[in-house]
DRENPA-3360 file (N, C-alpha, C; in nm, 2 decimals, always signed):
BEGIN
1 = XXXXXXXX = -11.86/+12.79/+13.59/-11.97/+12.87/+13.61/-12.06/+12.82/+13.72 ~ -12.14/+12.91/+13.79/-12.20/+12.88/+13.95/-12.35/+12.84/+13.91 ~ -12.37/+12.72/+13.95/-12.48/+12.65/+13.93/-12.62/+12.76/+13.98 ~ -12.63/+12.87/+13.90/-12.77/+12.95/+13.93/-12.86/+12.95/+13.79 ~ -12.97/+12.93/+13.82/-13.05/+13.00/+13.76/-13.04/+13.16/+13.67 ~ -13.03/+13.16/+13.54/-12.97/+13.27/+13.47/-13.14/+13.36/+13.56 ~ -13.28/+13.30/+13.53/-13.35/+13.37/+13.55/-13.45/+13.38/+13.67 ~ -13.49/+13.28/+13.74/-13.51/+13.31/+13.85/-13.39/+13.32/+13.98;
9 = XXXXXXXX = -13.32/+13.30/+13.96/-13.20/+13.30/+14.05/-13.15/+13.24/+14.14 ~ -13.24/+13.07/+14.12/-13.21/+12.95/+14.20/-13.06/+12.92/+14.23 ~ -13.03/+12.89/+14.34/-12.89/+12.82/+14.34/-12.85/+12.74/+14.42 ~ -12.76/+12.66/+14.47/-12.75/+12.56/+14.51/-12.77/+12.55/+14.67 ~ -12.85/+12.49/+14.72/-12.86/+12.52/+14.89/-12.83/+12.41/+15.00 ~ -12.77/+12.42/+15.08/-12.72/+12.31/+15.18/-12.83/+12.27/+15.30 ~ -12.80/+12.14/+15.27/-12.88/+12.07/+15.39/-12.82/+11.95/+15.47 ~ -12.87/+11.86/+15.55/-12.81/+11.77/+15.61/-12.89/+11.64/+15.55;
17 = XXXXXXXX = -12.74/+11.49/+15.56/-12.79/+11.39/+15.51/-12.84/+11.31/+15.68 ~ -12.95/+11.29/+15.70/-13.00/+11.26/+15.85/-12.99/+11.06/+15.83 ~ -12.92/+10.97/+15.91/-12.93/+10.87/+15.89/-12.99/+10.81/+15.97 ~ -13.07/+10.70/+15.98/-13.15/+10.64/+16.07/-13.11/+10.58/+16.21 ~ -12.98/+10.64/+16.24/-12.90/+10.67/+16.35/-12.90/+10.81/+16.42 ~ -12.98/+10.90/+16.28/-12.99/+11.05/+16.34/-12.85/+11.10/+16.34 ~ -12.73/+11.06/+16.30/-12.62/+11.10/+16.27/-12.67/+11.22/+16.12 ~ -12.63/+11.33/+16.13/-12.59/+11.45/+16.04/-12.49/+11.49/+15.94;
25 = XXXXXXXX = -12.48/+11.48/+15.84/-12.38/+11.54/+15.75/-12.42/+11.60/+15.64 ~ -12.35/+11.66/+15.59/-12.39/+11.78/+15.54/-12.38/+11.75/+15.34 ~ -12.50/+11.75/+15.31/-12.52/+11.74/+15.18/-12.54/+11.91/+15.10 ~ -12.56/+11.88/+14.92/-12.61/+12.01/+14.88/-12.77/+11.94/+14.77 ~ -12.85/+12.03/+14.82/-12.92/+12.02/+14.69/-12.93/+12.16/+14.58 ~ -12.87/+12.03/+14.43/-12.88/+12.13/+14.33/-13.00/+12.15/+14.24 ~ -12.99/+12.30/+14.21/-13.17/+12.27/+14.12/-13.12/+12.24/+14.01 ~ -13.26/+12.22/+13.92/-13.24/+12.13/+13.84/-13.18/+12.25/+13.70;
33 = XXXXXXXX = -13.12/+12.25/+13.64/-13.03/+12.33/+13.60/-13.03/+12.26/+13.42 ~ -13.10/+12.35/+13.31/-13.07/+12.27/+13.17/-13.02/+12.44/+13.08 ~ -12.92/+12.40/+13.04/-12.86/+12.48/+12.92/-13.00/+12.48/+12.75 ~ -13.01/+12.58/+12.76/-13.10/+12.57/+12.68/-13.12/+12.68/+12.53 ~ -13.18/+12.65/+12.44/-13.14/+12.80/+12.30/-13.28/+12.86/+12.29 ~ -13.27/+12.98/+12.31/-13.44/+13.05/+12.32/-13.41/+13.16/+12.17 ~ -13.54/+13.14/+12.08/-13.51/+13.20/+12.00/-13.64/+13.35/+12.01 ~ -13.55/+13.51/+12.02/-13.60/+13.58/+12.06/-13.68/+13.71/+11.94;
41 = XXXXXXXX = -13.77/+13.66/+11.89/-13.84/+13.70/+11.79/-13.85/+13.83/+11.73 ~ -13.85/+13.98/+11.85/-13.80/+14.05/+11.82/-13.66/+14.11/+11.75 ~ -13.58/+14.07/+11.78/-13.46/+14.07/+11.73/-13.41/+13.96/+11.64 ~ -13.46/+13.88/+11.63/-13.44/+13.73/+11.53/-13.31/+13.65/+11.52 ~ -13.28/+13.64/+11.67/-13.19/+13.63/+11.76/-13.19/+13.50/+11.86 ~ -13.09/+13.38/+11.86/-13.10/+13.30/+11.92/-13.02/+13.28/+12.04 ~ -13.05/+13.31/+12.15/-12.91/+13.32/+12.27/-12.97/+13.18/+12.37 ~ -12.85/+13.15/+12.41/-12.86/+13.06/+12.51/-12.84/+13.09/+12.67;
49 = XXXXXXXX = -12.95/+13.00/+12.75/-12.94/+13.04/+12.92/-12.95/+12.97/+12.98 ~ -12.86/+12.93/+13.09/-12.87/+12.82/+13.15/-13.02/+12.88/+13.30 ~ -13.10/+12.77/+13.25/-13.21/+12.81/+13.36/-13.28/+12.65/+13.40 ~ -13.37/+12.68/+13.52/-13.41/+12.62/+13.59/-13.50/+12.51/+13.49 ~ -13.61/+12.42/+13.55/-13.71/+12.36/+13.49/-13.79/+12.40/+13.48 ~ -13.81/+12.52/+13.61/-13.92/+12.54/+13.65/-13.92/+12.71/+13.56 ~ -13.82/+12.73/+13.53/-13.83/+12.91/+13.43/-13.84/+12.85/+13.29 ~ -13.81/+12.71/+13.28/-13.87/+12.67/+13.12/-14.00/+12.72/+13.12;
57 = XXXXXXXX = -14.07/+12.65/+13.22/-14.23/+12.63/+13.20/-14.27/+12.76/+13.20 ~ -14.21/+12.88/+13.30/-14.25/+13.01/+13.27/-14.23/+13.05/+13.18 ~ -14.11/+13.02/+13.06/-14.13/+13.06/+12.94/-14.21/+13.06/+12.85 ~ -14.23/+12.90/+12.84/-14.34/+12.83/+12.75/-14.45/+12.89/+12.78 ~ -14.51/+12.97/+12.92/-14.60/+12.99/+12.98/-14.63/+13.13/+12.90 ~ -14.58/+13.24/+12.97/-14.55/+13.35/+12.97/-14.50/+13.46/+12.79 ~ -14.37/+13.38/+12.78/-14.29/+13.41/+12.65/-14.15/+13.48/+12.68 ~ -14.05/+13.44/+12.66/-13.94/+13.47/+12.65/-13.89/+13.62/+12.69;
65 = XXXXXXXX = -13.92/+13.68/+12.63/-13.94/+13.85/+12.64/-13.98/+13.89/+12.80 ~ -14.16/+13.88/+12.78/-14.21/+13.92/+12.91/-14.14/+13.85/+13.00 ~ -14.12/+13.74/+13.04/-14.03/+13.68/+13.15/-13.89/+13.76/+13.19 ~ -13.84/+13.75/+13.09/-13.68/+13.83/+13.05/-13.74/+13.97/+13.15 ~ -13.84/+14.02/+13.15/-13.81/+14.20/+13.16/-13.87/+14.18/+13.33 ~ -13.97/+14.04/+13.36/-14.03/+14.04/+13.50/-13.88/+13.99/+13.56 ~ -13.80/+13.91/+13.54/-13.69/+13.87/+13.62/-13.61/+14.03/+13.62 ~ -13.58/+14.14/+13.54/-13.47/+14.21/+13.54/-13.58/+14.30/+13.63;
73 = XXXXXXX = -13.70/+14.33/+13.63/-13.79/+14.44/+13.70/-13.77/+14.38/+13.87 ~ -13.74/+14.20/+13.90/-13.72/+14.14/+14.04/-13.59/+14.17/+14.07 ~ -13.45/+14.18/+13.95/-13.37/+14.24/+14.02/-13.27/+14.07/+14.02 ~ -13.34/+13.96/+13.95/-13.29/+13.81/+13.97/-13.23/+13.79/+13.85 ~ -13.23/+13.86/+13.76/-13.13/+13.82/+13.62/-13.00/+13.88/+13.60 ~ -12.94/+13.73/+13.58/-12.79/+13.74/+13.58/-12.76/+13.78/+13.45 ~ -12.63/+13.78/+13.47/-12.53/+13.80/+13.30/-12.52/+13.67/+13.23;
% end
């Protein structure tokens, strides 16, 4: 499975490793990516999503639900 963000839709982006020679090679930074179980209260339903660190906090923030429907209204939530 491809290292994205189930809900913001972070994914993996290429950069260069610059050495104090100024010599260039090409690295990747991955986000930070945790498999996680949200339990969804309406339906009394526990599903799991692999998401960022930073869509935890909007969970905890927000609530599971409203997040869920602002990612699918941005068009950024995956299957």
């Amino acid at each position: 499975m491809a290292r994205v963000c189930q809900i913001t839709g972070k994914r993996t982006q290429v950069g260069n490793n610059v050495s104090h020679a100024n010599n260039r090679t090409k690295r990747k930074f991955y986000p930070n990516l945790q498999t996680k179980r949200f339990f969804v209260e309406s339906t009394g339903e526990w599903i799991t999503l692999k998401v960022s660190t930073s869509a935890i906090k909007t969970i905890n923030k927000k609530g599971l639900e409203a997040t869920l429907l602002d990612a699918y209204k941005k068009g950024t939530l995956s299957a």
